[in-house]
Every structure is written in C-alpha cells, then in structure tokens.
Residue, then its C-alpha position, 0 to 999 in steps of 0.5 A: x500500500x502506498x503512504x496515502x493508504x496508511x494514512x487514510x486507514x489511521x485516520x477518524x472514520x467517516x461518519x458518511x459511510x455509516x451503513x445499517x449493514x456495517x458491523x466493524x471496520x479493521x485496518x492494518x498495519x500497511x493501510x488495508x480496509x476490512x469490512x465486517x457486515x452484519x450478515x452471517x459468515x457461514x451461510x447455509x448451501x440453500x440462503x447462499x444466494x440470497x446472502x450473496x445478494x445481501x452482501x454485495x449491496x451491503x458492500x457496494x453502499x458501504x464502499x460508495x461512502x469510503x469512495x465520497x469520503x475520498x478513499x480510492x483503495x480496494x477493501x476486504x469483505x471478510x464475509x467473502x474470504x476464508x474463515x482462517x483469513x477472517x480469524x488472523x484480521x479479527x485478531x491481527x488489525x486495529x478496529x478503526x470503526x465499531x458500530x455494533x459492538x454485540x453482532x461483532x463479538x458474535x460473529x467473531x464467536x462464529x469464527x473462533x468455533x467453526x476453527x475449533x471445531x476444524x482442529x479438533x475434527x482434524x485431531x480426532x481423525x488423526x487420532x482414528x487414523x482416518x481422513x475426513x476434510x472439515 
C-alpha cells in the first residue's frame, strides 16, 4: 500500500459511510480496509444466494461512502474470504470503526468455533487414523 493508504486507514472514520449493514471496520498495519457486515459468515448451501445478494449491496453502499469520503483503495469483505483469513484480521488489525459492538463479538464467536471445531475434527481423525476434510 502506498503512504496515502496508511494514512487514510489511521485516520477518524467517516461518519458518511455509516451503513445499517456495517458491523466493524479493521485496518492494518500497511493501510488495508476490512469490512465486517452484519450478515452471517457461514451461510447455509440453500440462503447462499440470497446472502450473496445481501452482501454485495451491503458492500457496494458501504464502499460508495469510503469512495465520497475520498478513499480510492480496494477493501476486504471478510464475509467473502476464508474463515482462517477472517480469524488472523479479527485478531491481527486495529478496529478503526465499531458500530455494533454485540453482532461483532458474535460473529467473531462464529469464527473462533467453526476453527475449533476444524482442529479438533482434524485431531480426532488423526487420532482414528482416518481422513475426513472439515
């Protein structure tokens, strides 16, 4: 990322890119924007598409404010990237904007279960001497 990136990232956020969607937002050390939005980050096989819908227009009117407030970089939408990525932002980043602190720790409790629930899966199975893909 370039200076101007890192600067914008540390700055005040925005009170124009307040969405009802818009659950947190995390910045990293380079001046990188994550988006947390308040839809779930393990959807269901049958609310999938609907849940795609959701997010994408969530994330354009959330990004269109971070563009009217002058900011021209790419952001993570961490409902769209894996559960592993999502865990290292939540932990790793600097949350510069929370707008719901309950959903929040929710949606941070779903992360840290569905990985627990992956290790210990992946210990049991070791311990069977057997393979199953969590």
């Amino acid at each position: 990322m370039t200076p101007d990136s890192r600067d914008a990232a540390a700055r005040p956020w925005p009170a124009t890119v307040s969405h009802p969607d818009l659950v947190a937002v995390y910045a990293s050390r380079a001046g990188r924007l994550a988006l947390l939005l308040r839809q779930t980050l393990v959807p269901l096989p049958e609310e999938r598409d609907p849940w795609l819908r959701e997010t994408r227009a969530a994330t354009r009117a959330v990004v269109g404010g971070l563009r009217a407030a002058g900011w021209r970089h790419p952001c993570l939408v961490l409902q769209w990237r894996p559960l592993g990525q999502v865990a290292r932002v939540l932990r790793r980043w600097r949350c510069v904007y929370e707008a719901d602190p309950g959903r929040r720790a929710a949606l941070t409790r779903v992360v840290e279960g569905r990985l627990a629930d992956r290790r210990f899966l992946r210990r049991l199975t070791a311990a069977m001497g057997t393979r199953v893909e969590v």
